[in-house]
C-alpha positions in Angstrom: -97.4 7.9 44.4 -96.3 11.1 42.8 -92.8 12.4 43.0 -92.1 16.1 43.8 -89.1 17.7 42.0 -87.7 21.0 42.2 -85.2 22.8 40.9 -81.9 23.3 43.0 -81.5 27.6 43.0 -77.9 29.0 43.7 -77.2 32.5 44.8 -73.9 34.2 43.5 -73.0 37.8 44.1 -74.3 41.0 43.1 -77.9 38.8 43.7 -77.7 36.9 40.5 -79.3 33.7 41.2 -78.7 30.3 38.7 -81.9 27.5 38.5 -80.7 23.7 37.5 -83.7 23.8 34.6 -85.0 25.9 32.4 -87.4 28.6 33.6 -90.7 28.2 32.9 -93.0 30.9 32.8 -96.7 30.5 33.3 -98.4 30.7 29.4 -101.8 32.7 28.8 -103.5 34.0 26.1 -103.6 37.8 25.1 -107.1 38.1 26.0 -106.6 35.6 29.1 -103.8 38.1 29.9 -106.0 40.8 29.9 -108.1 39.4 32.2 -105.6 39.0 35.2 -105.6 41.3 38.2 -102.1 42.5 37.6 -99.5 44.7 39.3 -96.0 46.2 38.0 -93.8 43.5 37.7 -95.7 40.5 37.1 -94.5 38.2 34.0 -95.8 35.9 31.6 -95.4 34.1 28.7 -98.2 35.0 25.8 -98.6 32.5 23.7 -100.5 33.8 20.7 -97.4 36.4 20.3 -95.0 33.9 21.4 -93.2 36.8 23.8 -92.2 37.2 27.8 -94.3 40.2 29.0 -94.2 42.4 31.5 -96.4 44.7 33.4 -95.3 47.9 33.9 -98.4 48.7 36.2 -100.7 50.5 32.9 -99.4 48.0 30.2 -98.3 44.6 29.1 -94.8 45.6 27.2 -92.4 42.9 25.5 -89.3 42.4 27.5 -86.3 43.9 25.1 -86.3 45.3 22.0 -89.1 47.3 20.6 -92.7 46.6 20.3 -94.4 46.4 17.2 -97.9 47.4 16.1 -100.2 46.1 13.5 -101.7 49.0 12.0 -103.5 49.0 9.1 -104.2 52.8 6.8 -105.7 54.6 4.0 -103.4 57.4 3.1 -105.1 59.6 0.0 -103.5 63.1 -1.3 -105.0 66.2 -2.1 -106.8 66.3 -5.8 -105.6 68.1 -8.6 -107.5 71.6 -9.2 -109.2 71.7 -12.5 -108.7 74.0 -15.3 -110.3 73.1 -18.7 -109.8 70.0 -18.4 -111.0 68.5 -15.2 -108.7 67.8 -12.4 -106.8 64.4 -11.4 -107.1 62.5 -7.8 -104.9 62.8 -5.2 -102.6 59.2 -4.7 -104.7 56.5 -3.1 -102.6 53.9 -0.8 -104.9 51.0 1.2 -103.5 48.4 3.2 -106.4 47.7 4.9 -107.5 43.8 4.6 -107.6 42.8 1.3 -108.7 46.6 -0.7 -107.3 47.9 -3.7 -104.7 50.5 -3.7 -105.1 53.4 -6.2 -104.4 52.1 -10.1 -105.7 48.6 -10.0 -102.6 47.7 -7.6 -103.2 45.3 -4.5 -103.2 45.5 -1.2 -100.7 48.3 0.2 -97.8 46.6 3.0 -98.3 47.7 6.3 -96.5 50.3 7.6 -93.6 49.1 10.2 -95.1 50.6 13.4 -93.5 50.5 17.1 -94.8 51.6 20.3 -92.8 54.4 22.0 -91.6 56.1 18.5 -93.3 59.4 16.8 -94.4 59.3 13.4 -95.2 62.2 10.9 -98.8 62.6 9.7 -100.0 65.2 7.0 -103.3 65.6 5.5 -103.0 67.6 1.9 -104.5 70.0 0.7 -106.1 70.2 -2.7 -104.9 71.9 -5.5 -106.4 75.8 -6.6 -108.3 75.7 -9.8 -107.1 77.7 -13.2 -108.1 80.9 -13.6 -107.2 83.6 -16.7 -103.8 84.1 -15.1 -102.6 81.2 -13.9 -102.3 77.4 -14.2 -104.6 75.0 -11.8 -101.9 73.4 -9.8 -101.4 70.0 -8.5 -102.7 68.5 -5.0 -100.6 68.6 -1.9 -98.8 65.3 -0.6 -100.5 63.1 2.5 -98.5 60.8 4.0 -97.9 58.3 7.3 -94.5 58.0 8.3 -92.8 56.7 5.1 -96.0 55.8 3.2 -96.6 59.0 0.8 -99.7 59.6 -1.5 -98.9 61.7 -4.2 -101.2 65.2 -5.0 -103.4 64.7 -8.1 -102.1 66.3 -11.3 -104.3 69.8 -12.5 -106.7 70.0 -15.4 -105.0 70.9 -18.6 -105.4 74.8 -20.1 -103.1 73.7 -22.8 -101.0 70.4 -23.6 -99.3 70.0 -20.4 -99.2 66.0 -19.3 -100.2 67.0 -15.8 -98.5 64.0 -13.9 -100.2 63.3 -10.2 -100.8 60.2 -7.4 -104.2 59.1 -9.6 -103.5 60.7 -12.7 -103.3 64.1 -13.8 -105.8 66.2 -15.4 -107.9 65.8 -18.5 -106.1 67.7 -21.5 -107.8 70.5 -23.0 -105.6 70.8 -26.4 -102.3 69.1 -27.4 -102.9 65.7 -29.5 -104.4 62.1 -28.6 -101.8 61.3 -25.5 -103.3 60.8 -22.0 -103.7 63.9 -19.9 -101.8 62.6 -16.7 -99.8 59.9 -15.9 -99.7 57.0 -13.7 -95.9 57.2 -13.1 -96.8 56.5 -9.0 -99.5 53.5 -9.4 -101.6 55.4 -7.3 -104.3 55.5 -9.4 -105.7 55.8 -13.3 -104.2 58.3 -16.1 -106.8 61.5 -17.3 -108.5 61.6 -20.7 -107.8 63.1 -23.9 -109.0 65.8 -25.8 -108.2 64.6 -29.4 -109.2 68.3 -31.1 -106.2 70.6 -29.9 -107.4 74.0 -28.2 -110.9 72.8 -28.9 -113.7 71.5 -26.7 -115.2 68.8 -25.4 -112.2 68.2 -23.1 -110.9 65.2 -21.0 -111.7 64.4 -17.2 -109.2 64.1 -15.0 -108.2 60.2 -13.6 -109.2 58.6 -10.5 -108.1 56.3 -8.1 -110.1 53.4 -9.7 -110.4 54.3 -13.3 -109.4 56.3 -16.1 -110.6 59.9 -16.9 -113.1 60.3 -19.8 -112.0 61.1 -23.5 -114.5 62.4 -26.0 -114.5 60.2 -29.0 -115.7 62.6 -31.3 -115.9 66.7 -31.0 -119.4 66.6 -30.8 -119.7 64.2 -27.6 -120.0 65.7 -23.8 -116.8 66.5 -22.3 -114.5 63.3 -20.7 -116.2 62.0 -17.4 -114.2 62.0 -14.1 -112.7 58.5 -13.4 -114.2 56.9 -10.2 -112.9 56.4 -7.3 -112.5 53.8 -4.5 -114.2 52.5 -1.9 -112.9 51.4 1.8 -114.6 50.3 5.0 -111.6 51.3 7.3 -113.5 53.5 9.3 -116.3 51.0 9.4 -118.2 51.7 6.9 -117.9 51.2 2.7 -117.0 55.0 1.7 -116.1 55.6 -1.9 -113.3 58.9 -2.7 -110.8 59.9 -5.5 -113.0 60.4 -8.1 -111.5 62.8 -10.9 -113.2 66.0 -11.9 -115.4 66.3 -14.5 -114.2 68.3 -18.0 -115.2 71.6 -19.0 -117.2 72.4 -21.9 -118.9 75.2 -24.3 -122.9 75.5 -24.0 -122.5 77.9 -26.9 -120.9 75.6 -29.1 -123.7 73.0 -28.2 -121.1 71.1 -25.7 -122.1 69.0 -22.8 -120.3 69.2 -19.5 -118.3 66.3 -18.1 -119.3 64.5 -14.4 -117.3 64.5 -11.8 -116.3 60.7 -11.1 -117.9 58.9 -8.1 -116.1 59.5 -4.6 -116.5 63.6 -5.0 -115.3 64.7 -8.1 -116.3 67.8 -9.2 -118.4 68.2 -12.0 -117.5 70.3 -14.7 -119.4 73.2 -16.1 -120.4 74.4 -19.8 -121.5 78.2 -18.7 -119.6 81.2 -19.7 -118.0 82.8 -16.5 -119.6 80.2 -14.0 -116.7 77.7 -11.9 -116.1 73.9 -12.7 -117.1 72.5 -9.5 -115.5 71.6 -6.5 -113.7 68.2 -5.3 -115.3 67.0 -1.9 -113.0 67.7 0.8 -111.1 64.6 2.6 -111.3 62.7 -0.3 -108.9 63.3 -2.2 -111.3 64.4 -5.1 -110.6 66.5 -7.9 -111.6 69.9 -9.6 -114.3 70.4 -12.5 -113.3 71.7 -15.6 -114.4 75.0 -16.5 -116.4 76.7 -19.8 -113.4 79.3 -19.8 -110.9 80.3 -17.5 -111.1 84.2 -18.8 -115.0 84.4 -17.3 -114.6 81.3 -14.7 -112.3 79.2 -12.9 -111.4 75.2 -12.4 -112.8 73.9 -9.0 -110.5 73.3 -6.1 -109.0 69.9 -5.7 -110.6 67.9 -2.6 -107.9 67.7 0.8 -106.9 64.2 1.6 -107.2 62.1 4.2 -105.1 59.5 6.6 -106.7 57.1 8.5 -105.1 54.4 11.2 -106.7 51.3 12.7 -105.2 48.6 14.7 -106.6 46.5 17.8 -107.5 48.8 20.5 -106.0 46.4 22.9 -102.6 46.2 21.5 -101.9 50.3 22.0 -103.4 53.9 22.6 -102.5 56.8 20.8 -101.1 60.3 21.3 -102.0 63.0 18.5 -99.5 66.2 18.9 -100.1 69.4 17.7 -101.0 70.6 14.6 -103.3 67.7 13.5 -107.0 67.8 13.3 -108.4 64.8 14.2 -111.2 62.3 15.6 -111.6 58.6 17.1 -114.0 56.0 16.7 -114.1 52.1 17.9 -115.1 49.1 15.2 -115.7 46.0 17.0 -112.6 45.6 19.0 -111.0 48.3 16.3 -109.5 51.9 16.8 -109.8 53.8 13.9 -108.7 57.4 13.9 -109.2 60.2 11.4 -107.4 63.0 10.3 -108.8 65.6 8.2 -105.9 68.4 8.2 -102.6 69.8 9.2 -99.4 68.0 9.9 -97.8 67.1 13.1 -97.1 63.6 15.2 -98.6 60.9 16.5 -97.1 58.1 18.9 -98.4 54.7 20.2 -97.8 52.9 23.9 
């Protein structure tokens, strides 16, 4: 015969009450949880995130402390405008499952996310292209929360190193050295142009290799280096592809291509425009045949993407953001194409 025992329960004041045993709670899975007909105040113990839970009568929340998120992001700056040379990538940051970040580095770590706190989003802007009086400049900074992709470095009108996230632009005169850097490992260096102030000229870098550089004067201008591809939205999409480097149809010179992911290509046609870098990529300018009768393409705007399990939270975008949602499997993935503001998670 089976022996019932309980627990002895005293009462002190102020209604605190003392048991003789431990408490035990009843366990269930998060998706077991879910499936409960539950009103504010019930409590559990979930065992696959090994927590006491309580309902607040819209959500499960983690007694004490704060809750944290598993969120996974692409995070890609602006591209570099292009000037002679073509353009670099905008920074390229992935920690989603196992891709590549920008410059043959791993997997980016997950941003520390909690529910209840606000978080800064921006989406930058591509750089302008070169024109007779002025310099392309560099691409604008994206960045979630503390995770920051650096703006692509511009296309080169004269020897200028052009650093950027993925590499600056191609050079168009100034020696044998690499156009742009790769000082932030967010992507690949530019090319070359190893014939100071003369064409072909280098293309700029991009997240997943390095820009073109002409071997000899008579080859086509340096390619764009390509870019990456990601299925965080839910499908394989490739960006940061550097822009392709000007050249000289009169001089019998050849046009780089813009690297694949959107680069622009570049053009060899007195007073026509190196071509532009696709926007929310994070693509970069074409070079251009000269900047007295043309100008570099504009730099591609970036992009930030979030995903994490559409059970574990819900988010608020604030003002200021442009933005749009989409589900993947039991996924959220949101996308944000421009502006800067906040976002927040319950």
């Amino acid at each position: 015969m089976s022996t019932l025992e309980t627990n002895a329960i005293g009462k002190y004041s102020t209604n605190n009450v003392s048991f003789d045993d431990a408490l035990n709670l009843k366990s269930y899975s998060t998706s077991a949880r879910n499936a409960l007909t539950s009103v504010a105040g019930d409590t559990i113990y979930n065992s696959d995130d090994n927590k006491v839970q309580v309902y607040t009568g819209s959500a499960w929340e983690d007694l004490g402390g704060l809750v944290s998120l598993t969120l996974s992001s692409l995070i890609i700056a602006g591209g570099g405008g292009g000037g002679r040379g073509g353009g670099g990538a905008g920074g390229y940051i992935n920690s989603y499952a196992s891709e590549q970040s920008g410059g043959a580095t791993s997997t980016a770590t997950k941003i520390l996310t909690f529910l209840g706190q606000t978080y800064t989003v921006t989406v930058g802007s591509g750089g302008a292209g070169g024109t007779s009086s002025a310099e392309a400049t560099n691409g604008n900074n994206s960045k979630y929360h503390y995770g920051i992709a650096v703006g692509g470095g511009y296309g080169g009108l004269l020897d200028d190193p052009n650093h950027g996230g993925s590499g600056g632009g191609g050079r168009y005169s100034g020696g044998n050295s690499n156009g742009g850097g790769n000082n932030f490992e967010q992507g690949f260096p530019g090319g070359s142009n190893l014939y100071p102030g003369e064409y072909p000229t280098g293309g700029g870098g991009g997240a997943g290799a390095v820009g073109g550089t002409p071997p000899i004067r008579t080859d086509p201008s340096g390619d764009g280096g390509d870019g990456l591809a990601s299925s965080i939205t839910g499908s394989s999409v490739t960006r940061a592809g550097g822009g392709g480097g000007g050249g000289r149809s009169d001089l019998g010179g050849v046009p780089g291509s813009g690297g694949a992911g959107g680069g622009g290509n570049g053009t060899a046609t007195a007073s026509a425009n190196g071509g532009a870098g696709t926007v929310n990529t994070g693509s970069a300018g074409g070079g251009t045949h000269s900047t007295i009768s043309g100008t570099g393409g504009a730099g591609g705007s970036g992009l930030v993407v979030l995903r994490w399990a559409t059970a574990d939270a819900t988010i608020t975008v604030g003002a200021g953001l442009t933005s749009s949602s989409a589900t993947d499997g039991s996924d959220t993935v949101v996308t944000f194409t421009a502006g800067t503001g906040t976002v927040s998670f319950a």
